[in-house]
Z-matrix of the N, CA and C atoms (Angstrom, degrees):
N
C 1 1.439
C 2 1.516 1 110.54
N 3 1.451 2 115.43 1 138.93
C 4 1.366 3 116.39 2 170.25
C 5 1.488 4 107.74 3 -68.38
N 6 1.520 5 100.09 4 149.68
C 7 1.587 6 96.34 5 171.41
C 8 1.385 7 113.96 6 -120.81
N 9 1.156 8 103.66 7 128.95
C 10 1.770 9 130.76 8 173.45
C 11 1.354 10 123.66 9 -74.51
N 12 1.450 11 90.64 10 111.82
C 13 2.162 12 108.68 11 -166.53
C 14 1.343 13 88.46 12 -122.18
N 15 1.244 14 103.79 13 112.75
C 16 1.893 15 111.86 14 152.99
C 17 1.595 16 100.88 15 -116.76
N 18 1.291 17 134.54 16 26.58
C 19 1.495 18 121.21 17 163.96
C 20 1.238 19 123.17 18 -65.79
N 21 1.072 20 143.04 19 -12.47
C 22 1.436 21 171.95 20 104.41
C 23 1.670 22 103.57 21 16.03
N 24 1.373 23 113.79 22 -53.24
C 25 2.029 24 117.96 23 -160.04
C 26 1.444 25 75.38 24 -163.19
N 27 1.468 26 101.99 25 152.88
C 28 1.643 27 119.34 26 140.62
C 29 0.929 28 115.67 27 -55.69
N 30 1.968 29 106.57 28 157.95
C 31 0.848 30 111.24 29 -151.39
C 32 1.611 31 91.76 30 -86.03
N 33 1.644 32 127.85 31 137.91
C 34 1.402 33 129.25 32 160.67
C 35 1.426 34 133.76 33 -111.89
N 36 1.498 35 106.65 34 25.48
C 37 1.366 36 119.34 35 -166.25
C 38 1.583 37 104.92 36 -167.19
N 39 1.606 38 115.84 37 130.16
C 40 1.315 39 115.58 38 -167.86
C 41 1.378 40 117.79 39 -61.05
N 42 1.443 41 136.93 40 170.46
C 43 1.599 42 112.06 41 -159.90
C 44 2.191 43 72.89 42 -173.28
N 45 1.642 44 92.75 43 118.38
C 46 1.227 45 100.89 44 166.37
C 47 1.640 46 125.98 45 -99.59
N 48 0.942 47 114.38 46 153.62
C 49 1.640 48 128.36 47 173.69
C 50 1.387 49 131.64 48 -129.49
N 51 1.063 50 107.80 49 146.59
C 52 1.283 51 99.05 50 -171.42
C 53 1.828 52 103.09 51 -118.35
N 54 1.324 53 114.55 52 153.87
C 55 0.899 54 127.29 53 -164.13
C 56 1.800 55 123.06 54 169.12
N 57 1.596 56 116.23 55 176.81
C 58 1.143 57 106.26 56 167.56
C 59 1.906 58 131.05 57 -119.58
N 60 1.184 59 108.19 58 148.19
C 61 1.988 60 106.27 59 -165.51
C 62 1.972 61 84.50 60 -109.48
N 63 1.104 62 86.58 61 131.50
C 64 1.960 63 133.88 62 147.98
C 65 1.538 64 110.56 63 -77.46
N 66 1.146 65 112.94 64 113.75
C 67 1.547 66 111.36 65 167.20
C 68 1.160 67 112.29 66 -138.23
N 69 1.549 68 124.27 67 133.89
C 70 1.201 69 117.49 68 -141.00
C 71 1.700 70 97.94 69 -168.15
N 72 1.249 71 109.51 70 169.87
C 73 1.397 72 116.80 71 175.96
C 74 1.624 73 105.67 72 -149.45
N 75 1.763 74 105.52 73 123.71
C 76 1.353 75 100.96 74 -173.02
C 77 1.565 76 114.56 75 -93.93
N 78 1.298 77 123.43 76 -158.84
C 79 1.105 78 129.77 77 -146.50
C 80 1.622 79 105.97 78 -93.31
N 81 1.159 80 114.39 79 1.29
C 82 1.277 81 126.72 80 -178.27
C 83 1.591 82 104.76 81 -94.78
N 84 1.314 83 109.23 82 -34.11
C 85 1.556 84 110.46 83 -177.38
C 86 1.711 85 87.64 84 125.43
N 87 0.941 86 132.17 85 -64.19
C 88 1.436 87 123.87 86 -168.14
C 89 2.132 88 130.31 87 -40.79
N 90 1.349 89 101.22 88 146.20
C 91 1.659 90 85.19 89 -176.02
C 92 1.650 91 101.92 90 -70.47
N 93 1.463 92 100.37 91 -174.42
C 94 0.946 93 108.67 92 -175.38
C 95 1.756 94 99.17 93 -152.21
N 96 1.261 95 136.10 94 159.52
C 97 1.750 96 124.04 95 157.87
C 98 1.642 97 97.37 96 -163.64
N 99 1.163 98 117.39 97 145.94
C 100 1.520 99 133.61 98 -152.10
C 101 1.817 100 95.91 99 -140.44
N 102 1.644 101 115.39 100 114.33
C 103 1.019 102 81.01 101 -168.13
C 104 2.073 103 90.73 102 -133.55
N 105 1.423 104 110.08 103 118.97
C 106 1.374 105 120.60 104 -159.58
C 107 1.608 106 104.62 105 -99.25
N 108 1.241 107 116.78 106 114.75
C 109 1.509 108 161.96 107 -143.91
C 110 1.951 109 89.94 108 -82.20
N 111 1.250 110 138.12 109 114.55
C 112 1.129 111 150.41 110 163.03
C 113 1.505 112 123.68 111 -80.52
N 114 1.045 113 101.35 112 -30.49
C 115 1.524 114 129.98 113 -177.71
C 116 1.410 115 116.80 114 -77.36
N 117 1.264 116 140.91 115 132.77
C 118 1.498 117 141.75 116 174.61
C 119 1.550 118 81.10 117 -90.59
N 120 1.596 119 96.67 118 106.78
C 121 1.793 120 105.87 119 160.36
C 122 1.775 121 104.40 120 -158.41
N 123 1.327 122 102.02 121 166.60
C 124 0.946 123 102.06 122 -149.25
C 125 1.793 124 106.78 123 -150.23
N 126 1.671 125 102.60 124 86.81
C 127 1.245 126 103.28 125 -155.58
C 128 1.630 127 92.22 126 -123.30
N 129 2.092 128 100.85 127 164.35
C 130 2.133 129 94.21 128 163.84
C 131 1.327 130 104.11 129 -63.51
N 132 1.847 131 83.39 130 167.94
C 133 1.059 132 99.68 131 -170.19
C 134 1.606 133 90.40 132 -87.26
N 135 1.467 134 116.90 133 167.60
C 136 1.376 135 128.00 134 -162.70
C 137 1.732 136 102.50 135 -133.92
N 138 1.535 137 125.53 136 132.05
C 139 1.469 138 113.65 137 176.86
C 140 1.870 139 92.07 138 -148.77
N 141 1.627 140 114.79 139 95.47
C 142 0.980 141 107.01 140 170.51
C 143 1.393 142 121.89 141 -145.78
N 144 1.563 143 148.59 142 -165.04
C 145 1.215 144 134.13 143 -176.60
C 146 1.647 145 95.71 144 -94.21
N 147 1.155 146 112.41 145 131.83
C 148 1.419 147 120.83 146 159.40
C 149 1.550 148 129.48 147 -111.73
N 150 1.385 149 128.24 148 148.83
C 151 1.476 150 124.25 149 167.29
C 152 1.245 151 105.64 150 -86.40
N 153 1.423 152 138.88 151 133.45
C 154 1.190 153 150.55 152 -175.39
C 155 1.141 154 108.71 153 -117.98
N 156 2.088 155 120.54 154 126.08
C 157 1.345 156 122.36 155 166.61
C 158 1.052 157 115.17 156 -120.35
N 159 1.173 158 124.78 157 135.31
C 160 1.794 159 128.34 158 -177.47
C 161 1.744 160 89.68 159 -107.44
N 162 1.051 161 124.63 160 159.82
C 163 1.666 162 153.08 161 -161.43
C 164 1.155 163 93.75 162 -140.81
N 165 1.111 164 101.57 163 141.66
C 166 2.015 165 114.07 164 174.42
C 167 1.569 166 98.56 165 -70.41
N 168 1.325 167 111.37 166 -22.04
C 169 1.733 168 106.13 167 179.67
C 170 1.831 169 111.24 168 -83.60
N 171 0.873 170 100.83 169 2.14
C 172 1.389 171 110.60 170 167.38
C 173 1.975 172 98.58 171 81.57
N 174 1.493 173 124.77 172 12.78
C 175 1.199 174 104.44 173 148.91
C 176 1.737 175 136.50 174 -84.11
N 177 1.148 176 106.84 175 138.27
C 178 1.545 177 97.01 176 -164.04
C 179 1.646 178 94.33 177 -99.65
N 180 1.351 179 85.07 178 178.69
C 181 2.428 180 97.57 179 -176.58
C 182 1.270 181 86.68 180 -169.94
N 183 1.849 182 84.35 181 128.44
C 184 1.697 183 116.82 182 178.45
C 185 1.435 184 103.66 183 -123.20
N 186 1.873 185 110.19 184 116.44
C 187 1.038 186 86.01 185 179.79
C 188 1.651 187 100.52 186 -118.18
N 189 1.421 188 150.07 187 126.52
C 190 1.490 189 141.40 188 166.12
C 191 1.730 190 112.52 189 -24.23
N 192 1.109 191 98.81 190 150.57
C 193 1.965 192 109.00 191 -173.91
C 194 1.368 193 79.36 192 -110.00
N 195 1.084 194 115.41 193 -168.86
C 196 1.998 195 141.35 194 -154.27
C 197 1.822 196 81.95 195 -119.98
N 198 1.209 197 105.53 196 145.57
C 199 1.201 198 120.49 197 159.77
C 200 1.773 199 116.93 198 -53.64
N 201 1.473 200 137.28 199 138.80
C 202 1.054 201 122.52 200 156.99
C 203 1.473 202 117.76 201 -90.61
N 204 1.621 203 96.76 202 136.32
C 205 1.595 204 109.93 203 -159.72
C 206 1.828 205 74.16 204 -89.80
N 207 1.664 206 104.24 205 148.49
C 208 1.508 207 127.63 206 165.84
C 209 1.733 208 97.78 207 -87.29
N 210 1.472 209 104.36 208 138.90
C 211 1.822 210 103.99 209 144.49
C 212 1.427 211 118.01 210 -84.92
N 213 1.085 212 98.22 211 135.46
C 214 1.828 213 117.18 212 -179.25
C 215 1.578 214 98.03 213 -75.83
N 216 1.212 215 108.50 214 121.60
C 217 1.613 216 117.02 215 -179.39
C 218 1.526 217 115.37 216 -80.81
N 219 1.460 218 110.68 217 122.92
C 220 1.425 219 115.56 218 -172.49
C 221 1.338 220 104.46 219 -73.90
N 222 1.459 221 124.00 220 -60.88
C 223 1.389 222 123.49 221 -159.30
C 224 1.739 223 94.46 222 -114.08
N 225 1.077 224 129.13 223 169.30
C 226 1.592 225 141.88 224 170.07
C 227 1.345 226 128.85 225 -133.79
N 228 0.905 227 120.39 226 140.30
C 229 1.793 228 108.33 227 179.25
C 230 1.922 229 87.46 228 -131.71
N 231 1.423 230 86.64 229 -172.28
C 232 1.848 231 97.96 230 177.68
C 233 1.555 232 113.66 231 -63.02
N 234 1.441 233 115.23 232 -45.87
C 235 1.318 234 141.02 233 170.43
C 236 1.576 235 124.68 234 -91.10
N 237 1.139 236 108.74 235 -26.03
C 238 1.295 237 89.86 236 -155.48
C 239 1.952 238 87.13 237 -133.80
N 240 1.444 239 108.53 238 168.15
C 241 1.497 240 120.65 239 154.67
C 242 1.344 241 137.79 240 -139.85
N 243 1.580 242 137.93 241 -166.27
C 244 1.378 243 111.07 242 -172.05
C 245 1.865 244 81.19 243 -142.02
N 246 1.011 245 121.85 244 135.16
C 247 1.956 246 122.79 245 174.88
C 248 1.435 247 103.22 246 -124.84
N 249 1.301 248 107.71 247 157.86
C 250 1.828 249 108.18 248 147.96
C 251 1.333 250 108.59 249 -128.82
N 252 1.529 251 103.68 250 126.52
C 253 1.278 252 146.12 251 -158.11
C 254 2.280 253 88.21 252 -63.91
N 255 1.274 254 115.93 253 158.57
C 256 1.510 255 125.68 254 158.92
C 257 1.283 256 94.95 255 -41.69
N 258 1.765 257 108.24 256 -66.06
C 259 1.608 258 112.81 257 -169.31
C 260 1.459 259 138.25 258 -29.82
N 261 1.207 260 107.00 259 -45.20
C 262 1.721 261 130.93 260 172.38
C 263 1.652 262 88.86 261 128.20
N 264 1.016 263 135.49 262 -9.07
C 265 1.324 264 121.58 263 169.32
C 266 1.426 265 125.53 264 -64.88
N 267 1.474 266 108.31 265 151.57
C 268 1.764 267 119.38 266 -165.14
C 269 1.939 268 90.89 267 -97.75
N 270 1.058 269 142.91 268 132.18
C 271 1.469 270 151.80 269 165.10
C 272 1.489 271 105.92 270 -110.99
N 273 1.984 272 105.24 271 98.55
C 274 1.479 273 98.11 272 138.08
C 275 1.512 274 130.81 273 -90.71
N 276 1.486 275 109.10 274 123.66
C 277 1.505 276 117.49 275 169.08
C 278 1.559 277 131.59 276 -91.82
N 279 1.179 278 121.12 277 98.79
C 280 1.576 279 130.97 278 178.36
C 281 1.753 280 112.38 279 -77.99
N 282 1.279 281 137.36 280 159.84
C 283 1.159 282 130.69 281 144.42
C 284 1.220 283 102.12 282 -167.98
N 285 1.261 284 118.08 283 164.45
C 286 1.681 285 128.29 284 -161.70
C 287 1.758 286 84.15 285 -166.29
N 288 1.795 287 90.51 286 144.02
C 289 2.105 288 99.74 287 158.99
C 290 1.629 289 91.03 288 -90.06
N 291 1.280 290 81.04 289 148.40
C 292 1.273 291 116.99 290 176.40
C 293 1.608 292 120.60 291 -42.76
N 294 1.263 293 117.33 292 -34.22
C 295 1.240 294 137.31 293 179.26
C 296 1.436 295 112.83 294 -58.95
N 297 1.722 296 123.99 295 -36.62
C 298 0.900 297 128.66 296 -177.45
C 299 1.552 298 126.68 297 -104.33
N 300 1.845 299 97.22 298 23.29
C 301 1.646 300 115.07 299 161.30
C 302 1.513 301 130.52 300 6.79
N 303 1.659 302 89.79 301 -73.64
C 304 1.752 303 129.41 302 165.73
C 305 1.229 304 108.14 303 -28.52
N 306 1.457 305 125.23 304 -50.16
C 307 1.354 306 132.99 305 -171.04
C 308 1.341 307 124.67 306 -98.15
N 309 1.424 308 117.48 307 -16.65
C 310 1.132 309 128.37 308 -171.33
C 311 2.012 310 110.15 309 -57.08
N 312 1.542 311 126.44 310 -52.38
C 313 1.246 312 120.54 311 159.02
C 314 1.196 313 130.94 312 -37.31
N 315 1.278 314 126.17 313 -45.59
C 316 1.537 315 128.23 314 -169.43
C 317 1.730 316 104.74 315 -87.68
N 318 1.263 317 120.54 316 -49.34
C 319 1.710 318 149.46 317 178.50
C 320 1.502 319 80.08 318 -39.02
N 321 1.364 320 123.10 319 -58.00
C 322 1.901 321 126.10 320 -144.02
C 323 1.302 322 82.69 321 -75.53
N 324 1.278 323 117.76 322 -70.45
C 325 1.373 324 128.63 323 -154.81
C 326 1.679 325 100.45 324 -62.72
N 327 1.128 326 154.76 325 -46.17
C 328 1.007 327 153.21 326 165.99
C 329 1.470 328 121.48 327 -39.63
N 330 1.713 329 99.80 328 -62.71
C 331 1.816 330 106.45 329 166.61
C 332 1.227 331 126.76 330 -47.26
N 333 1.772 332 110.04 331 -46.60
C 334 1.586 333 126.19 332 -174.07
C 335 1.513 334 105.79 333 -59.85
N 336 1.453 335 102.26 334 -30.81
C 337 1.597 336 109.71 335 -166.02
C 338 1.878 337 92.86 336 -73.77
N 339 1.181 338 104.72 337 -74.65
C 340 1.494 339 100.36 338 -176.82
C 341 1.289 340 142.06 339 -47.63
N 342 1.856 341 112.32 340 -30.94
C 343 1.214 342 103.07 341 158.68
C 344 1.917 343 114.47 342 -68.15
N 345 1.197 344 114.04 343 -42.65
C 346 1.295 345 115.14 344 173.99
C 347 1.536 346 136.14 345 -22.71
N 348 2.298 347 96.30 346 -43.30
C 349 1.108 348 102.64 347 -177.35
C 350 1.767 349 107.14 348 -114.03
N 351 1.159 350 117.37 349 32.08
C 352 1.327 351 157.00 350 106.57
C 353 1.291 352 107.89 351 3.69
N 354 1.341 353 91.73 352 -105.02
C 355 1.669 354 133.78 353 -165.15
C 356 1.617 355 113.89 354 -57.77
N 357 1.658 356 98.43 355 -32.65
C 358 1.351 357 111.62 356 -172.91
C 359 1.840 358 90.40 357 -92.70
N 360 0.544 359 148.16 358 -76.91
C 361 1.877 360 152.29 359 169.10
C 362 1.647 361 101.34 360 -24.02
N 363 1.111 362 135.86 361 -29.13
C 364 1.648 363 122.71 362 -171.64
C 365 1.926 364 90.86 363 -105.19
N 366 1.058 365 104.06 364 -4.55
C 367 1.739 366 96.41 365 -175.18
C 368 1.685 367 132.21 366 76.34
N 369 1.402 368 97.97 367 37.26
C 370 1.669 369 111.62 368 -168.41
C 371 1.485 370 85.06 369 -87.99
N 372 1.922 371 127.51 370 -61.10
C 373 1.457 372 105.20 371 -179.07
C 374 1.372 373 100.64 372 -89.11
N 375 1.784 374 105.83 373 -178.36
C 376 1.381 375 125.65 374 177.14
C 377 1.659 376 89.80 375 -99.44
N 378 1.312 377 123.76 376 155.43
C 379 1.554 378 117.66 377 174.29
C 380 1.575 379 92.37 378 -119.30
N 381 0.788 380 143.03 379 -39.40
C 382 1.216 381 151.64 380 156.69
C 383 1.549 382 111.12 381 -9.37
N 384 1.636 383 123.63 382 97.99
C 385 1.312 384 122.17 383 177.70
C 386 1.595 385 119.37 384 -72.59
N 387 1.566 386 111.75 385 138.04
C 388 1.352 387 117.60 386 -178.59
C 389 1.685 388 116.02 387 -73.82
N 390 1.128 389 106.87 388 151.40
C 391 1.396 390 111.08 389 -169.20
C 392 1.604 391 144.25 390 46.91
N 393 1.606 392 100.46 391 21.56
C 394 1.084 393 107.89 392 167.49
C 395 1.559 394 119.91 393 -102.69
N 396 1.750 395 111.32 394 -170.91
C 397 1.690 396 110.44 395 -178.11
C 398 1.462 397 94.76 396 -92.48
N 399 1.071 398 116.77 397 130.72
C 400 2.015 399 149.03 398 -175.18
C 401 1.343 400 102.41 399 -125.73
């Protein structure tokens, strides 16, 4: 058999193999599919999220998801942060363990307050009410 090297470039052209798939479900409950390469080929290695379809005919289809883009956090607190989303949306993020319940009211209200006056101190809002006497 010839052997197939694309380590060289990505791959830009579909490239079949032959081989055999394991499909399976482990002990956790989750699937599982194992799929062992027949072919002398010789490709990167690949580590990404895929959508997986199994067919009652037993062909499967993998297709890659989009990377998830992170928001870069403008302001920070101990707990909590403030981002803007691709969308145009502003994201405040809070979180606390559970353990520290007790604290969670004052912690929020404290953080919310500080990034808040934040936002208002670097000049992102105007505080300045519209249509009144100034």
């Amino acid at each position: 058999m010839k052997k197939k090297n694309f380590v060289k470039e990505p791959l830009k052209e579909k490239v079949t193999l032959d081989g055999l798939m394991t499909i399976g479900v482990l002990e956790n409950g989750l699937h599982a599919a194992d799929f062992m390469c027949c072919d002398d080929a010789e490709l990167d290695p690949l580590v990404a999220q895929f959508k997986v379809q199994i067919m009652r005919d037993g062909n499967v289809y993998m297709m890659e998801l989009p990377k998830r883009v992170r928001n870069k956090s403008i302001f920070r607190e101990d707990n909590s942060s403030l981002s803007l989303g691709k969308n145009g949306r502003y994201y405040f993020v809070f979180t606390m363990e559970e353990e520290r319940l007790g604290e969670l009211p004052s912690e929020l209200i404290r953080q919310a307050s500080a990034i808040a006056q934040k936002v208002v101190k670097r000049g992102f809002v105007n505080t300045k009410k519209k249509g009144g006497n100034e």
